[in-house]
C-alpha positions in Angstrom: -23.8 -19.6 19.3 -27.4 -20.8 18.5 -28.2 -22.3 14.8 -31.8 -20.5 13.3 -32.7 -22.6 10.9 -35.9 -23.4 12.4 -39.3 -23.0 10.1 -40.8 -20.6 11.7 -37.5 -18.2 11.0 -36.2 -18.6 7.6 -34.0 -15.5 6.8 -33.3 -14.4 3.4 -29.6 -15.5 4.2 -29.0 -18.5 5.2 -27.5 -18.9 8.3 -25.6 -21.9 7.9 -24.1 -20.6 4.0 -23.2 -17.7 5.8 -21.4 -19.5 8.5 -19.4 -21.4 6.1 -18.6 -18.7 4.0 -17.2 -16.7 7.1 -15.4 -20.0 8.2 -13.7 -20.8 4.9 -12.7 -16.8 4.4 -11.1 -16.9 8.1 -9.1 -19.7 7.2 -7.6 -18.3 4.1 -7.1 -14.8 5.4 -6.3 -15.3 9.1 -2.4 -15.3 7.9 -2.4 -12.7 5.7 -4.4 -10.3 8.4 -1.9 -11.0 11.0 1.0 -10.5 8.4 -0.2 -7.0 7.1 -1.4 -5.8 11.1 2.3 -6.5 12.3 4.2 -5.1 8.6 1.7 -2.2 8.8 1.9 -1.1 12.6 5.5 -0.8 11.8 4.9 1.1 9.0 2.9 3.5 11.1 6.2 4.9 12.2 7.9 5.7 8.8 8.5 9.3 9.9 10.5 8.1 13.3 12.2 5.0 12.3 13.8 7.3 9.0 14.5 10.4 11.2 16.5 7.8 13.5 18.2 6.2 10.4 19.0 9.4 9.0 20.1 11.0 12.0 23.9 11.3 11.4 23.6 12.7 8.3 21.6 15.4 9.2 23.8 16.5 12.2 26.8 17.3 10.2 29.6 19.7 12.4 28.8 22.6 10.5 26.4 24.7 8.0 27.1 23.9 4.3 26.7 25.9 1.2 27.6 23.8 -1.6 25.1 24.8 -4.6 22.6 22.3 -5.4 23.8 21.8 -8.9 27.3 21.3 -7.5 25.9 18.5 -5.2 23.8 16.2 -7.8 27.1 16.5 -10.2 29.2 15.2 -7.2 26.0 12.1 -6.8 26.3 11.5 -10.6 29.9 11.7 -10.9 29.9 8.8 -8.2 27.5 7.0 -10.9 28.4 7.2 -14.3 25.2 6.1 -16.7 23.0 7.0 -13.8 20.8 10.3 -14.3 18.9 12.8 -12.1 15.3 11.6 -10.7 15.1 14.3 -8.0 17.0 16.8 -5.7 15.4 16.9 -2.2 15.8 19.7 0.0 17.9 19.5 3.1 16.1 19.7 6.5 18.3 21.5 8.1 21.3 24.0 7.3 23.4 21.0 8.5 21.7 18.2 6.7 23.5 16.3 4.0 21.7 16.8 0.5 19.9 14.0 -0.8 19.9 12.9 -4.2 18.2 10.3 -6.3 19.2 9.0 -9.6 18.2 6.0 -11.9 19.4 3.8 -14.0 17.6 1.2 -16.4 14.2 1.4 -13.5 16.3 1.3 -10.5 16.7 4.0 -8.2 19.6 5.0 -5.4 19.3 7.7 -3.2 23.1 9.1 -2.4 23.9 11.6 1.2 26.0 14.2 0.1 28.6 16.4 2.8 27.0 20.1 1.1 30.9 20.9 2.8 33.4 18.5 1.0 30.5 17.1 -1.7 31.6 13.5 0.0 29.4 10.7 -0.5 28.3 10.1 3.1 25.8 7.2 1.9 24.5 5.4 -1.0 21.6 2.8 -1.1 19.0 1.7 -2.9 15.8 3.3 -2.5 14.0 0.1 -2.8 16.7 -1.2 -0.2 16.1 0.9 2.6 14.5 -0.2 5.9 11.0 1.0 5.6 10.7 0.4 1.6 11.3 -3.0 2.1 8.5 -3.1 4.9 6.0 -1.3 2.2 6.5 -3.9 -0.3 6.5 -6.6 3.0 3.6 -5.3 3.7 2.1 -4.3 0.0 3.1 -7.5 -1.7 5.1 -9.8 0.1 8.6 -9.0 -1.5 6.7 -10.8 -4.6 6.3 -8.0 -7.0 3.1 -7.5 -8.7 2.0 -11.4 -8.3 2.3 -10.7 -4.2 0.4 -7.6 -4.6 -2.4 -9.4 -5.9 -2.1 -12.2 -3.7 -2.5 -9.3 -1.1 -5.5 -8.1 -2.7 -6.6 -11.5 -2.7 -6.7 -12.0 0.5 -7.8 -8.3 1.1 -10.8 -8.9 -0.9 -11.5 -11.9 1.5 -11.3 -10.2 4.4 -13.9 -8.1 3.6 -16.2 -11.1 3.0 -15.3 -12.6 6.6 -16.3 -8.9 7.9 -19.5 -8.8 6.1 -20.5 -12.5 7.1 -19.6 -12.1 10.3 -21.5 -8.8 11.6 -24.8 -11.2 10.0 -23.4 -14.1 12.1 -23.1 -11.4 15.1 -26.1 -9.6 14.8 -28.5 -9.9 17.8 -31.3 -12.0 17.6 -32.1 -14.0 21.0 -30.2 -12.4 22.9 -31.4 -10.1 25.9 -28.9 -7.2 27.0 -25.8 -6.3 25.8 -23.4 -8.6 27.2 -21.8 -10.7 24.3 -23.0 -7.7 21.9 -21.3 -4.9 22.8 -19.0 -6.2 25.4 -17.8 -9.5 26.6 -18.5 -11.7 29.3 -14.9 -12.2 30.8 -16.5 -14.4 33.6 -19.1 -16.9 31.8 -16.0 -20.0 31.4 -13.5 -19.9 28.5 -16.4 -20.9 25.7 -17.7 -18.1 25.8 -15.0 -15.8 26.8 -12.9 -16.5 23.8 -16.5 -16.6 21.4 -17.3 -13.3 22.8 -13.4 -12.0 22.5 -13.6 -12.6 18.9 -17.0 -11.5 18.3 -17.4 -8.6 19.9 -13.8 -7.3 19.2 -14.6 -7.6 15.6 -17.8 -5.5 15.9 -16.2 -3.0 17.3 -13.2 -3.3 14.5 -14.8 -4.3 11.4 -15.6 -0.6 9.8 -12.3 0.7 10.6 -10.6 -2.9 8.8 -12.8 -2.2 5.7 -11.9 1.7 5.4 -7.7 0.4 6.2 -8.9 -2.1 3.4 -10.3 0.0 0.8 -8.1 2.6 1.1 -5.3 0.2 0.7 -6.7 -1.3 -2.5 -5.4 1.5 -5.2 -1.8 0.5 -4.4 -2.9 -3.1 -5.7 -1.4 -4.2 -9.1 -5.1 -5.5 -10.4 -7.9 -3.5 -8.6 -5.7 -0.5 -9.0 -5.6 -1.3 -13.0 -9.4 -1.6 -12.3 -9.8 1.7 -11.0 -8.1 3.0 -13.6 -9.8 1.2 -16.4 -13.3 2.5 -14.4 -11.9 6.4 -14.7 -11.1 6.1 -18.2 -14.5 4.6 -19.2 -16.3 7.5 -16.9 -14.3 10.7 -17.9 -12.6 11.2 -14.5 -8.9 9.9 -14.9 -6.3 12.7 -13.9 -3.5 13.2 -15.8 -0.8 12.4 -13.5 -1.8 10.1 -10.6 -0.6 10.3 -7.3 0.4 6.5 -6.2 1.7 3.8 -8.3 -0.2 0.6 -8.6 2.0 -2.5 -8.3 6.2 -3.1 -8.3 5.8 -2.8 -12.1 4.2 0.5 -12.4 6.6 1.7 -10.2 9.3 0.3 -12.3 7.9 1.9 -15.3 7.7 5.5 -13.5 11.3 5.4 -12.2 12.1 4.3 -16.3 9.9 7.6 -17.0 11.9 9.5 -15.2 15.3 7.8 -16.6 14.0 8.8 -20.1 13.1 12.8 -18.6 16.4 13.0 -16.8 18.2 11.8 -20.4 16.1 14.4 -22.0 16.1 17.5 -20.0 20.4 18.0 -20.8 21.6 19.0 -24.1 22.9 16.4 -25.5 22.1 13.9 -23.0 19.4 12.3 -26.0 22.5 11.6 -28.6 24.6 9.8 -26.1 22.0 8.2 -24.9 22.6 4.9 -27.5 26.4 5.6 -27.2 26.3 3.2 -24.2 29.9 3.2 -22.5 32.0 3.3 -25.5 33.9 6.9 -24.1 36.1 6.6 -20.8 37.6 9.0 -18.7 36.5 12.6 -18.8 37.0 16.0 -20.7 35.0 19.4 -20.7 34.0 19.7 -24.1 31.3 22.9 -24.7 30.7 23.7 -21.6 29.6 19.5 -20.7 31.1 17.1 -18.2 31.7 13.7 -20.4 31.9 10.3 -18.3 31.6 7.1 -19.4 29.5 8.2 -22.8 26.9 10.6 -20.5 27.0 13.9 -21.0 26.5 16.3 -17.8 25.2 19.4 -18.6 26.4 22.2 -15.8 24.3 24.7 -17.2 21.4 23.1 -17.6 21.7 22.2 -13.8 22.8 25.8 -12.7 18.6 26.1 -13.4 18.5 23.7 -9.9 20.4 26.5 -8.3 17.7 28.8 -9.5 14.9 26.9 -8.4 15.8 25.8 -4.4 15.4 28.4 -3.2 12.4 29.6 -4.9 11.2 25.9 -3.6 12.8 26.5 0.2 11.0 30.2 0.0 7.0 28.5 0.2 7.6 26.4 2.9 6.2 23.0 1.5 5.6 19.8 3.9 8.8 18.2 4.0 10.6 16.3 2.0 10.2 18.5 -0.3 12.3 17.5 -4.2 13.3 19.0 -7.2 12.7 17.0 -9.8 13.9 17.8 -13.5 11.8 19.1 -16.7 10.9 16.0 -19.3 12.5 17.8 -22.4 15.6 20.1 -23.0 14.4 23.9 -22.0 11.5 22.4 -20.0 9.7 23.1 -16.3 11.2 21.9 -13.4 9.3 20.8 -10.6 8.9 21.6 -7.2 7.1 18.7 -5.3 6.3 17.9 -1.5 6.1 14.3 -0.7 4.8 14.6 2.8 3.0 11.0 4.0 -0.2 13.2 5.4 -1.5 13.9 1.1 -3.4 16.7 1.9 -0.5 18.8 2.5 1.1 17.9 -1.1 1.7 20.7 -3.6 3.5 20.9 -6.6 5.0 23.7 -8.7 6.2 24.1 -12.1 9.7 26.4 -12.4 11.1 28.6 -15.2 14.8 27.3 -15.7 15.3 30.6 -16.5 14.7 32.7 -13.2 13.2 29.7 -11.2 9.9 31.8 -10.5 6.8 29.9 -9.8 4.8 29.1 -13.0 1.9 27.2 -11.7 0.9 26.0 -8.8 -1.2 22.9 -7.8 -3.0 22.3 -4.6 -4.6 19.2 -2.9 -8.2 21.4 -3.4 -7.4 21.1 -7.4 -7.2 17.6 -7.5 -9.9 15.8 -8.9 -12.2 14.2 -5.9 -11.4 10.4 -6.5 -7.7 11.6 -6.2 -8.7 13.8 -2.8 -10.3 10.7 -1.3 -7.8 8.2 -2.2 -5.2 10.3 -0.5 -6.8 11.2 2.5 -7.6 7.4 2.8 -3.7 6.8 1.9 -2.9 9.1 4.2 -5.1 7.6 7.2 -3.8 4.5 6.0 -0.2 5.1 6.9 -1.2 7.1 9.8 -0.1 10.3 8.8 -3.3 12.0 8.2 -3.9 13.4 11.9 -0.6 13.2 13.6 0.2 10.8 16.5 -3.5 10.2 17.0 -3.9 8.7 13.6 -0.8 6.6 14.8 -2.5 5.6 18.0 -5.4 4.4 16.1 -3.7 2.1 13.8 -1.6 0.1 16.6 -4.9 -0.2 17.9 -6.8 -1.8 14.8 -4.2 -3.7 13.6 -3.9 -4.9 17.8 -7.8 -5.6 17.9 -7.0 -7.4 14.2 -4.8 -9.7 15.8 -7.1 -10.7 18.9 -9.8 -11.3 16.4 -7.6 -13.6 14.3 -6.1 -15.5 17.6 -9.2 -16.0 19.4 -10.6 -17.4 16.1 -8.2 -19.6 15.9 -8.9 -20.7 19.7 -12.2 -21.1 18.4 -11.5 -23.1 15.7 -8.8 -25.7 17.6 -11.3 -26.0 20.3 -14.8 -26.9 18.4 -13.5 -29.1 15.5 -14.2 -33.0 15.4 -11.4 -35.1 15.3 -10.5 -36.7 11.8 -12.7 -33.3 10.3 -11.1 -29.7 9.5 -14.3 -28.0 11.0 -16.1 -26.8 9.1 -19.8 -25.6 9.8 -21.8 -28.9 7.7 -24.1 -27.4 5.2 -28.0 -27.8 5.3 -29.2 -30.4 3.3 -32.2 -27.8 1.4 -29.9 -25.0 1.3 -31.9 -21.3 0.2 -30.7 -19.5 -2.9 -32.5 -16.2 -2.4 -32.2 -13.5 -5.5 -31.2 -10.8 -2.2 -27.9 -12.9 -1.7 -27.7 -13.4 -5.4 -28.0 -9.8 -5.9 -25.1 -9.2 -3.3 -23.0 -11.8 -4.3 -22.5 -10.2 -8.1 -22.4 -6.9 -6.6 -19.1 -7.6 -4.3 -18.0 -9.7 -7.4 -18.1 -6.1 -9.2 -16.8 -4.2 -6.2 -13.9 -6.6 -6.0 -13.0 -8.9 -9.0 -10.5 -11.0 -7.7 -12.9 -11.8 -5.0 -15.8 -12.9 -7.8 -13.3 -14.5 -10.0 -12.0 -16.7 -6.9 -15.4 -17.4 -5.5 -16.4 -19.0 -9.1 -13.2 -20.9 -9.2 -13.6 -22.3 -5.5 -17.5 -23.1 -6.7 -16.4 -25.0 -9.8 -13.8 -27.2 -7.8 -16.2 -27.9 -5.1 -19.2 -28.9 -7.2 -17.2 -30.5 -9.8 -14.2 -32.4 -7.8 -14.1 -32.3 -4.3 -17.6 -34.0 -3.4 -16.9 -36.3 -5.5 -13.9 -37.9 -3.8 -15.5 -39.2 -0.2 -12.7 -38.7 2.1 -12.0 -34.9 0.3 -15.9 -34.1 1.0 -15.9 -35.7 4.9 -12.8 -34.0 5.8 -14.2 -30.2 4.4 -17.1 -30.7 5.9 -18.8 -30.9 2.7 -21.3 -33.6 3.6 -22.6 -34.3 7.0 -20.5 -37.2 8.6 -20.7 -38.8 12.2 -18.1 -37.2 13.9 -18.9 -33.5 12.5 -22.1 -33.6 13.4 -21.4 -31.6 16.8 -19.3 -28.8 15.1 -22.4 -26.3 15.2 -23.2 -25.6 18.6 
């Protein structure tokens, strides 16, 4: 790599602040971009690692016909205290029934035989295998503190792409080898330089779209989207994806609070905490352990499968209860490729169809936050859209190794490596200008990037062997690090 910093070239960025800024982003988000590419090329595969998991409960010996409301008693008889989040449809005619319930914010999803209304399994649904990957992945098993330590690094990433594609751009260089492919014979300098470099051209748009796309899940910029859609008028009344462990926590507790609601006299118990035992059919109700169970107001869930089965949504496909006593039920497809989500409001009554929303009648910030969602998880164009992720998150991990290389084999000894900073560096009002604008775009990356400022002007040059060893003052032995 050749320095241009001579006076008859003077770019409006400045090469050398660029350089460090893509060296000091690299070495913060390195881990975290080989962590999320391994967590999210499994997570690619959510639809076959669940139908292998769930495989011998949807093979059962023969067709069941227990009625729905028969098998979410059986689930909450199992649980006493818990109530009903959601009923999913069975794939197949012999598929156990899947039930979810909650309690307090925490959710279990419980197999039931549709024959002998047997509890085949019960975990919880923040327990199973590819949950625990999303929040791996999403934020680190760390709740909403990982999540934005996610976005942190996220935010980064974005920065080391940016600065990078300047540091790559052509500009005394003849031909394309080293551009646009790399020179596999020219000695291992430049094959692992041109490894890295020209793999992350060819990467970096389709890292900042997995990026961005990503970024609504987070617990802050998520809160910032939302803030940003109140202020402008186009916040939708229910949104599609939760934003942080938390809000997630708070939804399942919103649906504890429906579940409560939607049976007569489910409300009044409700503070009675566990003071009955046993159980007794008194009007009509099941009473166990100070819940009441309310068999006709669940009879309406036998109304409203098959009304549900009848349209044919993307599978899974749940039946979730109404928020108050006498309310809607609701009819909602969960399918990982968003587009293909509906959701239908049910009279408890006859279970016919009273409304009917489409992906085409979502708002257009929700459309392309789930078709980016949906790419994201590599569900948005079948196997393909798989393909394409183990290949990005593969060409994501030779970027971050060869860097690495790169790194171990040009730093001094006695130095971390830095690139040393020009002694008159340039402050031009372009890079200011872009600087605040990315600080806008993403604020955890603005808020950081004053931070890091602050403790380099105001305590790290000022202790010697701190500022030799970060490269933040040019010393004898790092001298050769820019080559």
């Amino acid at each position: 790599m050749t320095s241009i910093t001579s006076s008859k070239y003077k770019p409006w960025l400045d090469y050398r602040t660029v350089w460090r800024w893509h060296f000091y982003a690299g070495l913060f988000c390195i881990p975290f971009v080989c962590w999320l590419s391994i967590t999210g090329a499994i997570y690619l595969f959510r639809p076959q690692v669940e139908a292998w998991l769930d495989k011998p409960y949807n093979h059962l010996t023969a067709a069941q016909a227990a009625a729905p409301s028969q098998v979410v008693q059986a689930a909450l008889a199992s649980h006493p205290g818990w109530t009903l989040h959601a009923y999913q449809l069975p794939q197949t005619d012999y598929s156990a029934a899947q039930v979810l319930i909650g309690r307090q914010g925490e959710e279990r999803r419980l197999y039931i035989d549709r024959g002998t209304l047997k509890v085949l399994k019960d975990v919880p649904e923040e327990g199973r295998f590819m949950r625990v990957m999303f929040h791996l992945h999403g934020e680190l098993l760390a709740g909403d503190r990982g999540s934005m330590i996610v976005e942190l690094a996220a935010s980064w990433t974005i920065i080391m792409i940016i600065t990078g594609l300047y540091l790559w751009w052509p500009r005394q260089t003849l031909g394309l080898a080293g551009v646009v492919y790399p020179r596999l014979n020219a000695g291992k300098r430049l094959f692992w330089r041109d490894l890295h470099a020209v793999t992350a051209v060819w990467v970096s748009l389709f890292a900042v779209v997995m990026i961005m796309s990503g970024l609504p899940w987070s617990k802050n910029w998520g809160g910032y989207l939302k803030d940003v859609r109140r202020l402008t008028g186009t916040a939708s009344a229910h949104q599609d994806w939760t934003t942080g462990r938390s809000s997630e926590i708070a939804k399942n507790k919103a649906m504890d609070a429906a579940g409560m609601a939607s049976m007569p006299g489910m409300s009044d118990m409700a503070g009675a905490g566990t003071a009955h035992t046993g159980h007794a059919k008194r009007g009509g109700q099941w009473r166990r352990a100070g819940i009441a169970l309310s068999a006709e107001s669940l009879t309406a869930l036998d109304r409203a499968a098959p009304t549900v089965q009848a349209l044919n949504l993307a599978w899974p496909v749940l039946i979730s209860p109404p928020a108050e006593s006498g309310g809607l039920w609701t009819g909602h497809s969960d399918a990982q490729n968003r587009p293909l989500r509906v959701d239908v409001k049910l009279d408890p009554t006859s279970g016919a169809v009273v409304s009917r929303t489409d992906f085409a009648q979502h708002t257009l910030i929700d459309r392309i936050v789930s078709v980016g969602v949906a790419a994201h998880e590599g569900q948005l164009f079948g196997w393909a859209n798989q393909l394409l992720g183990v290949l990005i998150a593969s060409s994501l991990l030779t970027v971050s190794t060869s860097a690495v290389v790169l790194w171990w084999r040009r730093r001094a000894s006695g130095v971390l490596g830095a690139p040393i900073p020009d002694g008159n560096p340039r402050l031009s009002a372009g890079l200011l200008a872009i600087v605040i604008m990315l600080g806008v775009l993403l604020p955890l990356f603005g808020l950081s990037l004053t931070l890091v400022w602050l403790l380099e002007r105001m305590v790290l040059k000022r202790i010697p062997l701190a500022a030799a060893w970060l490269g933040l003052r040019h010393t004898a032995n790092a001298g050769s690090v820019m080559s």
